[in-house]
NUVO-268742 format. One record per residue: residue in one letter; x, y, z of N, C-alpha, C in turn. Coordinates in pm, whole numbers. Atoms other than C-alpha are relative to their C-alpha. Layout:
<recs>
REC  rest     npx     npy     npz    capx    capy    capz     cpx     cpy     cpz
REC     A       X       Y       Z       X       Y       Z       X       Y       Z
...
</recs>
This chain:
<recs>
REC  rest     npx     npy     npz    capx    capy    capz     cpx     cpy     cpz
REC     X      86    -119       0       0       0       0      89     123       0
REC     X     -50    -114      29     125     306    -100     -13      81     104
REC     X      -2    -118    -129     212     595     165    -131     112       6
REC     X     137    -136      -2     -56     848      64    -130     -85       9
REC     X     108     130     -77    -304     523     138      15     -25     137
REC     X      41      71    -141    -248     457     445     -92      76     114
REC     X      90     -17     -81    -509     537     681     103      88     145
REC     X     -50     -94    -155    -419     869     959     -98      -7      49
REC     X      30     -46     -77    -522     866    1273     -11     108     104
REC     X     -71     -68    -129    -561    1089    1548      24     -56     168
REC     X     -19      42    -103    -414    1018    1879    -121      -4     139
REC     X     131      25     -24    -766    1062    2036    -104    -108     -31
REC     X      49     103      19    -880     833    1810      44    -153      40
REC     X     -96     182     -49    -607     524    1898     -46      -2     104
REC     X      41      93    -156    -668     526    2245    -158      -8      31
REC     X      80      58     -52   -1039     528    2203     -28     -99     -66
REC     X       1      84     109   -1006     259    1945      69    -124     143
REC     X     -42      58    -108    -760      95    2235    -121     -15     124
REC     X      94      10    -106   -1024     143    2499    -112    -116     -37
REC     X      86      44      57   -1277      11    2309      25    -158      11
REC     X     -23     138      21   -1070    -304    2264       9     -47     178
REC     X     -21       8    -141    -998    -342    2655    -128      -5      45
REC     X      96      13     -77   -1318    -252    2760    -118    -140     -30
REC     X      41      99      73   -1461    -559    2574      49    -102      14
REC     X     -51      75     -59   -1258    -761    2734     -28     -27     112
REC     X      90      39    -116   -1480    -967    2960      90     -59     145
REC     X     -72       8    -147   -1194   -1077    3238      59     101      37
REC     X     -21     -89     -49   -1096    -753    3218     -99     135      98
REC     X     118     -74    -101   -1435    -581    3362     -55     -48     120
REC     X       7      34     -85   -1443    -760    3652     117    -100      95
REC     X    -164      57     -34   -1051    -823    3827      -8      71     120
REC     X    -134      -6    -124    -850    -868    4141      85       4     -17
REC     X    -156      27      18    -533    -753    4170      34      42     108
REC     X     -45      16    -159    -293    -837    4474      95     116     -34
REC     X    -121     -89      10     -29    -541    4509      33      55     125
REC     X      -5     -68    -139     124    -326    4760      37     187     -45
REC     X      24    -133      55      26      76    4730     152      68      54
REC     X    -109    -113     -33     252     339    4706     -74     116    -118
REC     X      46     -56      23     213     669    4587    -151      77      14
REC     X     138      -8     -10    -135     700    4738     -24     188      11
REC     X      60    -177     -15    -322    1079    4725    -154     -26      36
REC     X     101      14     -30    -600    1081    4913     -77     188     -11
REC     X       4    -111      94    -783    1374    4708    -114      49      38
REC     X     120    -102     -93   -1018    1662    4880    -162     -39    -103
REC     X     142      43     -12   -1295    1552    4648     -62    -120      36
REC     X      70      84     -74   -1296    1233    4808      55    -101    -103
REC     X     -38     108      85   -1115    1009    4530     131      21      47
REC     X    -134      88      -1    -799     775    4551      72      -5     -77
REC     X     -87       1      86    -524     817    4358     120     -78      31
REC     X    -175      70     -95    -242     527    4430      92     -65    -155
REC     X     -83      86     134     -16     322    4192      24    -135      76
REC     X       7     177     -64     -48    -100    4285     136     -48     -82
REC     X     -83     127      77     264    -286    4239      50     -96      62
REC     X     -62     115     -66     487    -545    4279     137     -48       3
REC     X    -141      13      33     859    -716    4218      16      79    -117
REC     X     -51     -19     146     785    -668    3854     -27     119     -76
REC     X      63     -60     109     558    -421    3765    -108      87      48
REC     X      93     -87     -88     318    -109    3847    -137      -3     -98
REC     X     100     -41      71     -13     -27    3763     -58     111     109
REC     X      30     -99     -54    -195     308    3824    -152     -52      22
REC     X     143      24    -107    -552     301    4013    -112     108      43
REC     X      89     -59    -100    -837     510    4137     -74     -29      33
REC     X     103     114     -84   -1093     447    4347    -122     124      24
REC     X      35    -113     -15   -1391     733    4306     -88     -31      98
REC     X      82     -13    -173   -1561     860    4638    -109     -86      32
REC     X     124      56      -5   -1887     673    4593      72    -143      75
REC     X     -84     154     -36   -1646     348    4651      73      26     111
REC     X     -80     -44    -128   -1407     509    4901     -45       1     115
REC     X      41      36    -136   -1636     579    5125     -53    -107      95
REC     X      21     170     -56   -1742     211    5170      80     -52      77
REC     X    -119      78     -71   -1371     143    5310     -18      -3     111
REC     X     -56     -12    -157   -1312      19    5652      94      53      43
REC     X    -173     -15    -114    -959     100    5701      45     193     -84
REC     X     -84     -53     109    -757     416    5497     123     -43     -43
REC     X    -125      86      65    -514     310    5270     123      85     -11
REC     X    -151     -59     -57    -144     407    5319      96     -66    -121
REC     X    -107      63      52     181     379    5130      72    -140      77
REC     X     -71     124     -92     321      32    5207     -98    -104       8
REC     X     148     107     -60     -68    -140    5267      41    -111    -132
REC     X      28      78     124     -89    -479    5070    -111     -68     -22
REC     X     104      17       2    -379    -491    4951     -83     -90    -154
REC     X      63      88      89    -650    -695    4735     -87      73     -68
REC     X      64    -121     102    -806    -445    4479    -107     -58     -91
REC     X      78      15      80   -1139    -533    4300     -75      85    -141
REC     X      65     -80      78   -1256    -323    4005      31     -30    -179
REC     X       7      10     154   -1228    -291    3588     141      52     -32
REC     X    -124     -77      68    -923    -219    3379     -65      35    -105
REC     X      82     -98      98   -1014      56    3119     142     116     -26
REC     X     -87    -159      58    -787     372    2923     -61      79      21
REC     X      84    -112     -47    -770     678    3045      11      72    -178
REC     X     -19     -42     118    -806     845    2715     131     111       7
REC     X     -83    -122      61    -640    1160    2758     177     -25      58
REC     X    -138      12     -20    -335    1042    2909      87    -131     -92
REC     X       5     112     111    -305     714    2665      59    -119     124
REC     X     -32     113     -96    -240     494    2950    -122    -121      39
REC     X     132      94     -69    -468     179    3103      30      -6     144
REC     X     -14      25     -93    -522     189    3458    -141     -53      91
REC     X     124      73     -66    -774       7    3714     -69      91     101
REC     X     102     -48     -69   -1098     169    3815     -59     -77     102
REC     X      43     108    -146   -1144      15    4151    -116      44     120
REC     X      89       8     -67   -1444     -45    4302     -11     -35     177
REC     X     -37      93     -97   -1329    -270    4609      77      29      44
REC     X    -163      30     -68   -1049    -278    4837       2    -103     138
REC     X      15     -12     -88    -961    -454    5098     192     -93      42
REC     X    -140      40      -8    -602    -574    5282      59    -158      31
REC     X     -45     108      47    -424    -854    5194      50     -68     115
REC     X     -39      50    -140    -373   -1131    5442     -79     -57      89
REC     X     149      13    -131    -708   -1078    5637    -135      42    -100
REC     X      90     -16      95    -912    -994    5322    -122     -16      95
REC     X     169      -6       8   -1312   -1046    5325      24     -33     211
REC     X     -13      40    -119   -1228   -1196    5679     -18     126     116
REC     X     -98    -117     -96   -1083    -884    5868    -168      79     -86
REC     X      58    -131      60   -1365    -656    5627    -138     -71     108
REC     X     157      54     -75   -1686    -873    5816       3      -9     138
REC     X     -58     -39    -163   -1507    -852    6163     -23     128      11
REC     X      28    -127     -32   -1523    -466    6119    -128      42      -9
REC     X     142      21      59   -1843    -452    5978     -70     -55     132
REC     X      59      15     -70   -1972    -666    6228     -48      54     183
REC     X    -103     -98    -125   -1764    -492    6478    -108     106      72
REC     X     109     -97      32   -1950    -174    6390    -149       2      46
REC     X     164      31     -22   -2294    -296    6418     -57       6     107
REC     X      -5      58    -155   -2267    -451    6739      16     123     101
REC     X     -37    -123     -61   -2117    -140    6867    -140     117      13
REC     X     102     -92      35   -2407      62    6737    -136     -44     110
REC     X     135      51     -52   -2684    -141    6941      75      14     131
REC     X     -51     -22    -152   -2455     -85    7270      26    -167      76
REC     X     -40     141     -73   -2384    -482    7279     148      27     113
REC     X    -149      33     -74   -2033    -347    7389      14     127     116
REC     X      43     -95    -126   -2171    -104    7667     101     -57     185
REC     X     -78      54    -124   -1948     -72    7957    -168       3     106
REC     X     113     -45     -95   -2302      -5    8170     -55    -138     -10
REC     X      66     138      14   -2427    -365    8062      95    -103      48
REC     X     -65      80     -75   -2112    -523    8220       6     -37     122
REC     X      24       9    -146   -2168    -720    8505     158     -45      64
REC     X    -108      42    -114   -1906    -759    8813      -3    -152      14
REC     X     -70     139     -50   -1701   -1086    8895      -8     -15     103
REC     X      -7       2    -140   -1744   -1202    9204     143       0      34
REC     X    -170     -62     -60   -1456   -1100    9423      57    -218      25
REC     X     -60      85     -27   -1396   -1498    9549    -118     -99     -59
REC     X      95     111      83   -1557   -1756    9276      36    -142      85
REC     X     -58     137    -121   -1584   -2112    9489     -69     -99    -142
REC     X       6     102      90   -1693   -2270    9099      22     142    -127
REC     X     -64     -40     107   -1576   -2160    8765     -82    -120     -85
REC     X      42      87      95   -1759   -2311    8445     100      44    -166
REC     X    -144     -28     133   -1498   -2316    8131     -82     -94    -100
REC     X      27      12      94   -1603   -2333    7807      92     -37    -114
REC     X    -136       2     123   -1332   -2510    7583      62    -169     -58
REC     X     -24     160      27   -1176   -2810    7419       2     -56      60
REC     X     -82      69    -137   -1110   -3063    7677     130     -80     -15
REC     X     -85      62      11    -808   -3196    7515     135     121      -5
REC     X    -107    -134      62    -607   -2836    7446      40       3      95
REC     X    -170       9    -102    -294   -2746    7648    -105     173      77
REC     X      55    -112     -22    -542   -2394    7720    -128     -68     159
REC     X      87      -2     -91    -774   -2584    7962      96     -72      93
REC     X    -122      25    -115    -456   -2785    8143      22     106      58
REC     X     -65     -35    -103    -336   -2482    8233     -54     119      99
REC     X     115     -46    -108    -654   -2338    8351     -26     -83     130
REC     X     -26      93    -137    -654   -2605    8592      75       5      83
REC     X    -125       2     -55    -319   -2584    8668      43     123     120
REC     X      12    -156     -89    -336   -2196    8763    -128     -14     137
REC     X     119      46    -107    -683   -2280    8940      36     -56     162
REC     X     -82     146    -152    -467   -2560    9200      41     117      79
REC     X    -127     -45     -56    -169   -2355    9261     -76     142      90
REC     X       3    -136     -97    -388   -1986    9335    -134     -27      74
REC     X      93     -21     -75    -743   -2066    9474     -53    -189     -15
REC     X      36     138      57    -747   -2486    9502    -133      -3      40
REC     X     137      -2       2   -1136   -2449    9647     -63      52     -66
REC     X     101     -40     105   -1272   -2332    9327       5    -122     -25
REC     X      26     110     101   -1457   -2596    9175     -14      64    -180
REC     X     -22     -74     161   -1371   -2567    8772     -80    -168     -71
REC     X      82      72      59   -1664   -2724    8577      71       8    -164
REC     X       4      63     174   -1580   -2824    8225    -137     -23     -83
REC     X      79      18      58   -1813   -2808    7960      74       5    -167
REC     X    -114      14      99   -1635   -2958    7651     -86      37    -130
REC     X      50     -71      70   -1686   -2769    7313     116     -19     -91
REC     X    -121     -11     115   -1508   -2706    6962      25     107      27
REC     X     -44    -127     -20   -1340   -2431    6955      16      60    -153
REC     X     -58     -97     137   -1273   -2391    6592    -112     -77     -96
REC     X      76      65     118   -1492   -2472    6246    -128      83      20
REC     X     123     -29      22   -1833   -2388    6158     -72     -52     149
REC     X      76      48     -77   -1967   -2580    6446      65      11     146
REC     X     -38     -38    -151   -1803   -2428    6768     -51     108      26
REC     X     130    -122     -47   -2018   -2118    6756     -90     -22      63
REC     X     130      62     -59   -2335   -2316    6846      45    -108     110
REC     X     -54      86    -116   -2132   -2532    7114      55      75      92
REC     X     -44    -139    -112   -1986   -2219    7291    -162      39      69
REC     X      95      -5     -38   -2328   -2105    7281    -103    -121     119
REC     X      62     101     -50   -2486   -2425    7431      93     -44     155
REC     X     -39      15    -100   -2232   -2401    7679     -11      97      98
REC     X      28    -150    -108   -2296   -2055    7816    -162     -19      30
REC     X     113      25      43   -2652   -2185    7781     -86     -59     135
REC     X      -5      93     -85   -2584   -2465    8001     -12      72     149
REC     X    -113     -43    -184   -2411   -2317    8318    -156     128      30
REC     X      75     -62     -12   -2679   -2031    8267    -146     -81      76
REC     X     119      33      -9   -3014   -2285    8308      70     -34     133
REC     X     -63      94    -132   -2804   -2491    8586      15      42     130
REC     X     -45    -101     -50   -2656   -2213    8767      71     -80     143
REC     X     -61      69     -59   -2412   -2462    8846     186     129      93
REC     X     -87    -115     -14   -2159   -2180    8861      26     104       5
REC     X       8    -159      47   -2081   -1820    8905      53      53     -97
REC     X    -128     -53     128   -1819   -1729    8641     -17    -106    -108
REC     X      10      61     157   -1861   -1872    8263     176      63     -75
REC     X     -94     -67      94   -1495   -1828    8099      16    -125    -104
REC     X      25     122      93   -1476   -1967    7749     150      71     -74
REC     X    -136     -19      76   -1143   -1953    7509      89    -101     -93
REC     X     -40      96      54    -928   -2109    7312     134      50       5
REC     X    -137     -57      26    -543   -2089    7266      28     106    -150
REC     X      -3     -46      50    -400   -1905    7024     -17     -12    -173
REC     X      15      42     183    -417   -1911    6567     -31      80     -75
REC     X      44     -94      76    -497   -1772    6281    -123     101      28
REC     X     120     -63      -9    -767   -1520    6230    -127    -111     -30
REC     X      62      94      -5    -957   -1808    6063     -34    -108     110
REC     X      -3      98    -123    -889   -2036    6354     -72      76     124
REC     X      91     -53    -128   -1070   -1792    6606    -139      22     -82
REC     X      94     -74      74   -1353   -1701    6374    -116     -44      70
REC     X     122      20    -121   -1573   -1874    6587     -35      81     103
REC     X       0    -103    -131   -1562   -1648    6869     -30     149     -82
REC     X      47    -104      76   -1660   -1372    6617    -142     -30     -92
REC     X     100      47      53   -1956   -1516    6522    -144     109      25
REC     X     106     -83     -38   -2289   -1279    6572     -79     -79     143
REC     X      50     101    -157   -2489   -1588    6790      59      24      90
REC     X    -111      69    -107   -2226   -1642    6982      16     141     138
REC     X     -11    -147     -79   -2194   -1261    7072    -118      37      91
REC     X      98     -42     -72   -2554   -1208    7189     -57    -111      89
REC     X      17      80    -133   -2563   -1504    7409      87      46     108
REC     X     -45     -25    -129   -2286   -1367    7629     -75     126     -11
REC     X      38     -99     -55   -2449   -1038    7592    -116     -18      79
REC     X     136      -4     -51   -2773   -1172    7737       8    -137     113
REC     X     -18      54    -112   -2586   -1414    7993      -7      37     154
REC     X       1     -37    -104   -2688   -1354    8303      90       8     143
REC     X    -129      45     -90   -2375   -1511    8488     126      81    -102
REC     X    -116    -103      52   -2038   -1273    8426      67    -124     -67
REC     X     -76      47     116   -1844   -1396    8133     124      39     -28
REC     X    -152     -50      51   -1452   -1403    8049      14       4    -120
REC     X       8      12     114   -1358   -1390    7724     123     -51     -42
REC     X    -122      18      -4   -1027   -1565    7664      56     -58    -114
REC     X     -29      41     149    -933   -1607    7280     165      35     -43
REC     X    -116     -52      31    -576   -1632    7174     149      28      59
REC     X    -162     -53     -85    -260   -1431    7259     -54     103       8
REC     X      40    -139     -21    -276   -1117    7353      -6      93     -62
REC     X      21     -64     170    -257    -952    7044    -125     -48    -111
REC     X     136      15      76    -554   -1127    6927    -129      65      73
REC     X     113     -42     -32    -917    -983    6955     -76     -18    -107
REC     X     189      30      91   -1287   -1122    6867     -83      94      43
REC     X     127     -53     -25   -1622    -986    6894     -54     -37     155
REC     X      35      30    -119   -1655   -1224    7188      89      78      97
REC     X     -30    -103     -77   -1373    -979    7389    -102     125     -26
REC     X      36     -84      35   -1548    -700    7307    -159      18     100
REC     X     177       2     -60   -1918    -766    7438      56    -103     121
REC     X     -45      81    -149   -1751   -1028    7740       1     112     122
REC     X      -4     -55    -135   -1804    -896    8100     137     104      -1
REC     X    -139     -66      -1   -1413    -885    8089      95     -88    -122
REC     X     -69      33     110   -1142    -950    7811     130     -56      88
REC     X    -161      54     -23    -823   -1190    7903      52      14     -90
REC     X    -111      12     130    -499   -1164    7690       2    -129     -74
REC     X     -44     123       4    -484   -1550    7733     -94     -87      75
REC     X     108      84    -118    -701   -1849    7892      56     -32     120
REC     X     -37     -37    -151    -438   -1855    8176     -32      75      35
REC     X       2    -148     -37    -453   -1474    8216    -168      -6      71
REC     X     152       1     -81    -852   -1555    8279      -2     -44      94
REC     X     -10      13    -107    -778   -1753    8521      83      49     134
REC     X     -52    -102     -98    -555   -1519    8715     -96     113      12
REC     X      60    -167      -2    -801   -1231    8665    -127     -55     112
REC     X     117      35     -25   -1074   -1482    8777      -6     -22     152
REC     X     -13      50    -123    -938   -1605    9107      93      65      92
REC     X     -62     -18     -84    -774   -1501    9424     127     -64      19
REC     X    -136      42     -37    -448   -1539    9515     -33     -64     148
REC     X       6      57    -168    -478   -1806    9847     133      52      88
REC     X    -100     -24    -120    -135   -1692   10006     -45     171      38
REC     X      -2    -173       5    -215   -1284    9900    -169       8     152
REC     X     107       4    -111    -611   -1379   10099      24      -9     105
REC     X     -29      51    -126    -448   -1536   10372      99     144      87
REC     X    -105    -135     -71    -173   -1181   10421    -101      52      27
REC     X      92     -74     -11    -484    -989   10381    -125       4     127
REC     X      70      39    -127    -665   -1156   10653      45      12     100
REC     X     -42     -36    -126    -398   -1158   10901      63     168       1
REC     X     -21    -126     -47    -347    -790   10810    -115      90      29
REC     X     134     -64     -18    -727    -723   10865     -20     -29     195
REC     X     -39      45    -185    -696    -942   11240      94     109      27
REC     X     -99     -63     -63    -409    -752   11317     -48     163      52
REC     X      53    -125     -56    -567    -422   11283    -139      21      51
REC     X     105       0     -96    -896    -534   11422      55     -34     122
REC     X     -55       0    -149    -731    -647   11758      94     121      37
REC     X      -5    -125     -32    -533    -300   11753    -129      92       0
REC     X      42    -103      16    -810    -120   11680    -136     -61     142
REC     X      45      68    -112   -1019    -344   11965      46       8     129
REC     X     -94     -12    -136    -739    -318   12241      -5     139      16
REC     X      21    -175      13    -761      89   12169    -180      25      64
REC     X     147     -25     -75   -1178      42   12239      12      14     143
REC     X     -18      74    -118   -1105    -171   12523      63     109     112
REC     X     -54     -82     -83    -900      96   12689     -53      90      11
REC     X      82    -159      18   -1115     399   12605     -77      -3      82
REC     X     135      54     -37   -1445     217   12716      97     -30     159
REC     X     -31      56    -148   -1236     128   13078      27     134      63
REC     X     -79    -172     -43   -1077     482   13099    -207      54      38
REC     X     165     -28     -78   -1512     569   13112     -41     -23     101
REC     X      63      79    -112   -1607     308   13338      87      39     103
REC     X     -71       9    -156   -1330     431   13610     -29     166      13
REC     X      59    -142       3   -1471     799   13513     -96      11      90
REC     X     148      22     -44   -1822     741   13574      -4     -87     162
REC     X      56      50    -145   -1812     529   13867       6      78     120
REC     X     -15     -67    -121   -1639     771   14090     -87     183       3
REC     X     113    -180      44   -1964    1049   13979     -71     -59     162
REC     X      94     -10    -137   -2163    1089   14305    -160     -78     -26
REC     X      50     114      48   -2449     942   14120     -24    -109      26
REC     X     -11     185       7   -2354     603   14131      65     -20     145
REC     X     -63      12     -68   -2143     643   14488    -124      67     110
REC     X     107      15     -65   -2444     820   14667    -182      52     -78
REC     X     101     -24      93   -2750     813   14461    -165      39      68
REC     X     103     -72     -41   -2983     916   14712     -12     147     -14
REC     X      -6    -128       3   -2892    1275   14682     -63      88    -113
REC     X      48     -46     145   -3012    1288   14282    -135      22      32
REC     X     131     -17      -4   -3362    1171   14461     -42     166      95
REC     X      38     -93     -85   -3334    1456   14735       0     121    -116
REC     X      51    -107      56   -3282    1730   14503    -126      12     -86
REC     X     109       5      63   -3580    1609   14288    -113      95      87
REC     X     144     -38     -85   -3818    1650   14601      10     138      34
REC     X       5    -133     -55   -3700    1995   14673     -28      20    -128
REC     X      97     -87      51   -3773    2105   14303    -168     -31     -37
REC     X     159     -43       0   -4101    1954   14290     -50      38     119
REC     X      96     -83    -160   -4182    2105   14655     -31     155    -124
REC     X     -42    -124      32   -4033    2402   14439    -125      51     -87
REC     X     118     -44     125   -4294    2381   14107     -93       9      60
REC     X     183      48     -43   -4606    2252   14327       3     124     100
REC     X       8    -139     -91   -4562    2610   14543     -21     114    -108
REC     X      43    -116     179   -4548    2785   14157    -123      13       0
REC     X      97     -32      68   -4798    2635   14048     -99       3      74
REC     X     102     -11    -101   -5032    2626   14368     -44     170      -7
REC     X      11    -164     -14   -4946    3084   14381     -62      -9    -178
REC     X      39     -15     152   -5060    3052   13976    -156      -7      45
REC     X     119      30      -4   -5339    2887   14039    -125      95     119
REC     X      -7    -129     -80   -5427    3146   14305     -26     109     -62
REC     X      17    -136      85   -5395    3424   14116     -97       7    -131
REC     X     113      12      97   -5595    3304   13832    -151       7      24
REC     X     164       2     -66   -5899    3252   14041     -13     117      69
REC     X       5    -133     -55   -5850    3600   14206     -38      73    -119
REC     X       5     -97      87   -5824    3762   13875    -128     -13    -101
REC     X     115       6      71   -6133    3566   13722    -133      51     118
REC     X      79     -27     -50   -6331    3643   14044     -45     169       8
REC     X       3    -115       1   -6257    4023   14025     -60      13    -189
REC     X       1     -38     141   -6315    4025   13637    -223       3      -3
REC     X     149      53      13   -6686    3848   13705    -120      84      97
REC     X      21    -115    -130   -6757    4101   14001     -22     148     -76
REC     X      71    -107     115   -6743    4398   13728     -86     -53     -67
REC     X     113      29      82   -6927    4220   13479    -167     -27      53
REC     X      61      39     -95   -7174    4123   13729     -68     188      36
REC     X      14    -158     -37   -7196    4533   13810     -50      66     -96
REC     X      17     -54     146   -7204    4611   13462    -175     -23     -52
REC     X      98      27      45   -7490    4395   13411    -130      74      77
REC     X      95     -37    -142   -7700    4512   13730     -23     171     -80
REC     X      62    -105      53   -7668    4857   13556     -86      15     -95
REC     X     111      14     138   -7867    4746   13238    -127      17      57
REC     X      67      86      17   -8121    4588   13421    -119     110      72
REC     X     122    -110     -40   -8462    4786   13436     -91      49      92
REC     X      34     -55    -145   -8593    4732   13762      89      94      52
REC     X     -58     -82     -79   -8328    4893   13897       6     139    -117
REC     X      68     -99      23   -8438    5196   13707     -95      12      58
REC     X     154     -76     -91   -8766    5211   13823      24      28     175
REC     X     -21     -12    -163   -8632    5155   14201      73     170      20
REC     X     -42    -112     -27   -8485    5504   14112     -88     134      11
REC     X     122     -90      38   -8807    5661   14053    -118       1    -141
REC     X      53      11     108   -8897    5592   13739    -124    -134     -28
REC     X     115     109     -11   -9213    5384   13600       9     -56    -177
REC     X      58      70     158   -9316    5218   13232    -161      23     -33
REC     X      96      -7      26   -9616    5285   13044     -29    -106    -102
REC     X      70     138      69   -9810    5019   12874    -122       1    -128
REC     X     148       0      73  -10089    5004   12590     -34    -115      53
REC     X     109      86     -80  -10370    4771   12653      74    -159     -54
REC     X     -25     128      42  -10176    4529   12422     153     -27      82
REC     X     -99      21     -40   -9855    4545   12602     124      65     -48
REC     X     -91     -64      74   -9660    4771   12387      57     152     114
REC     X     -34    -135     -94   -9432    5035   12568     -39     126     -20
REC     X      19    -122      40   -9540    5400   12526      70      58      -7
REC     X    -116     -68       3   -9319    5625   12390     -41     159      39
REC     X      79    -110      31   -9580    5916   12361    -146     -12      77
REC     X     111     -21     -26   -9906    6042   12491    -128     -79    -144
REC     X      43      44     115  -10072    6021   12136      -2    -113     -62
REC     X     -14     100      73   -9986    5683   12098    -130     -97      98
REC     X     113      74     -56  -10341    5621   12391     -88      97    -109
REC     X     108     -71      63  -10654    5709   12187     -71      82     170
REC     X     102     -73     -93  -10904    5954   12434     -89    -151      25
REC     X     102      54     -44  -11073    5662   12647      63    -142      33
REC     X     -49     136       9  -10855    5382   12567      68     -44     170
REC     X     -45      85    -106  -10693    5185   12863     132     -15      13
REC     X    -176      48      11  -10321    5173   12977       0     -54     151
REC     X     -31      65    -150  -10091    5021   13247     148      95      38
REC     X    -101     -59      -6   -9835    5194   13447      68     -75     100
REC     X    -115      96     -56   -9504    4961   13574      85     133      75
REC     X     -67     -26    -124   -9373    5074   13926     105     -64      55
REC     X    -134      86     -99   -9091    4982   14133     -84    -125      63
REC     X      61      81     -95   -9342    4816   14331    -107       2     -74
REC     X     175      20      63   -9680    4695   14170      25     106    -104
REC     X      35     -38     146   -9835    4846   13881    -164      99      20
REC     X     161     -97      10  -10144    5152   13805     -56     -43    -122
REC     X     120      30     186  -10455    5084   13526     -54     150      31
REC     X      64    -114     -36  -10590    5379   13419     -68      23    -180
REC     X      52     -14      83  -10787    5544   13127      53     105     -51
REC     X     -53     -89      68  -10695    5810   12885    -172     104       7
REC     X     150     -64     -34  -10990    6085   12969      35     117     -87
REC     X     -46    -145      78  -10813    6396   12731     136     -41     -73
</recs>
């Protein structure tokens, strides 16, 4: 083909001609790729800008906000992570890089993302409320353990048990600890001890392992049976660097299933100091009564009181001679002052009283019906009256 034949493009057109071919590429619109970020820009409108590589080879990445904000963790230079999304060209730069939907970190993948997640949830409903944690009894005299019965984790629960408090009884209730089917056997054991109430303390655990190997103890069931156990719960998964769902919502969290049993029980030699340093300062603080209370009794006895106790009765009789002479002059005076009061009133009244008007001279006039006269005009000419004397009474007629 001749040169002035051959078909120009423009560089706009190749890479969407390139795109075109990529995007049509059905294992390419839906890929994982393992890498470890660098270059990351975490970008004010809320998109990811990193570059994923590896020994051999980089690839560029973003991850736009709608997706970002889904993440559990933030992603850092150095993270190695498991990247889900499409490979596609950016046009204007002529490059292909992966539009990533997904993320999550390599190692603990989907695992570690449903632990937070669940994490989260749990958190949200107040399963992991310090206010819903109940107290350990200070001296447990039974312990119910929730755990393999063959693992080196319940030997040396026993073992610790002997050596610091040997009168705990430690109930066993044997269980898986790992697989699909030790969730619902944990459960059935906190279940147990709960209906029985063979015991005060429930600690359940397992030694230490993978994240997979505890996953049981992160189970949802599993979580809201200790949250709704009525007997206090340990939680003892691992090493001390590990943590489930079951620490989290447990009464109390051990590092280790020994460590539970140190947290759980008394020290018998530390009880026994504690006791003779509680005697010690109850018989000081008893021998200090003892002397106080004697120092009284040699007070008090030599009070007159108790040495001649007739004398308390003699002064009595002199003050009640004393009151009954009060109140005899009271009573005295009250009847003087009501007899003089009743002696005016008595005087007072005698002045009202209308005979003693007339005994002064004076008389009453009468109509025929009995009405007093105030007036002449009030007898008709002829009519009939009466006239009231000191002494007796006049009838007479009205003649003018």
């Amino acid at each position: 083909m001749a040169q002035n034949e051959r078909r120009v493009v423009t560089v706009t057109q190749l890479n969407n001609f390139i795109k075109d071919i990529i995007d049509n590429v059905p294992p390419l619109g839906d890929i994982s790729v393992k890498g470890e970020i660098s270059n990351v820009t975490l970008h004010r409108t809320g998109h990811i800008y990193m570059t994923l590589k590896d020994e051999g080879a980089l690839l560029k990445a973003v991850m736009f906000r709608g997706d970002a904000d889904k993440l559990t963790f933030k992603p850092k230079t150095g993270d190695k992570v498991v990247v889900t999304g499409r490979i596609s060209v950016f046009v204007r730069d002529g490059v292909y890089q992966m539009y990533a939907s997904s993320m999550e970190l390599d190692g603990i993948g989907s695992l570690y993302i449903a632990f937070e997640r669940l994490k989260a949830r749990l958190a949200e409903e107040g399963l992991f409320a310090e206010s819903h944690k109940k107290k350990l009894p200070a001296v447990p005299w039974s312990i119910g353990v929730v755990t393999a019965p063959t693992g080196a984790a319940v030997r040396d629960m026993i073992n610790i048990s002997g050596r610091r408090f040997p009168g705990c009884k430690i109930v066993l209730y044997p269980s898986l600890v790992q697989g699909p089917d030790a969730a619902p056997n944990i459960i059935k054991g906190i279940e147990y001890f709960n209906r029985t109430r063979s015991v005060e303390l429930i600690i359940i655990g397992r030694g230490g392992g993978s994240m997979e190997d505890l996953w049981a103890f992160n189970d949802e069931n599993l979580a809201r049976a200790i949250y709704s156990s009525e007997l206090p719960v340990i939680s003892a998964v691992g090493h001390e660097t590990d943590f489930t769902i079951a620490d989290f919502v447990a009464d109390l969290r051990a590092p280790t299933p020994s460590a539970a049993m140190e947290l759980a029980l008394p020290d018998t030699g530390e009880l026994l100091r504690k006791f003779q340093n509680v005697r010690a300062r109850l018989t000081t603080q008893l021998g200090r009564r003892l002397e106080s209370e004697r120092k009284l009794l040699s007070l008090l006895s030599g009070r007159r009181v108790l040495t001649d106790p007739e004398t308390v009765y003699q002064d009595k009789i002199l003050e009640t001679a004393r009151l009954s002479d009060s109140l005899e002059k009271s009573a005295t005076d009250i009847v003087s002052a009501r007899r003089t009061g009743l002696s005016a009133a008595k005087a007072l009244l005698a002045s009202y009283d209308p005979l003693g008007v007339l005994k002064r001279g004076y008389s009453v006039a009468y109509d025929k019906d009995g009405n007093i006269l105030k007036s002449a005009e009030d007898v008709p000419v002829g009519e009939r009256f009466r006239v009231k004397l000191a002494k007796g009474a006049v009838n007479g007629v009205r003649t003018e």
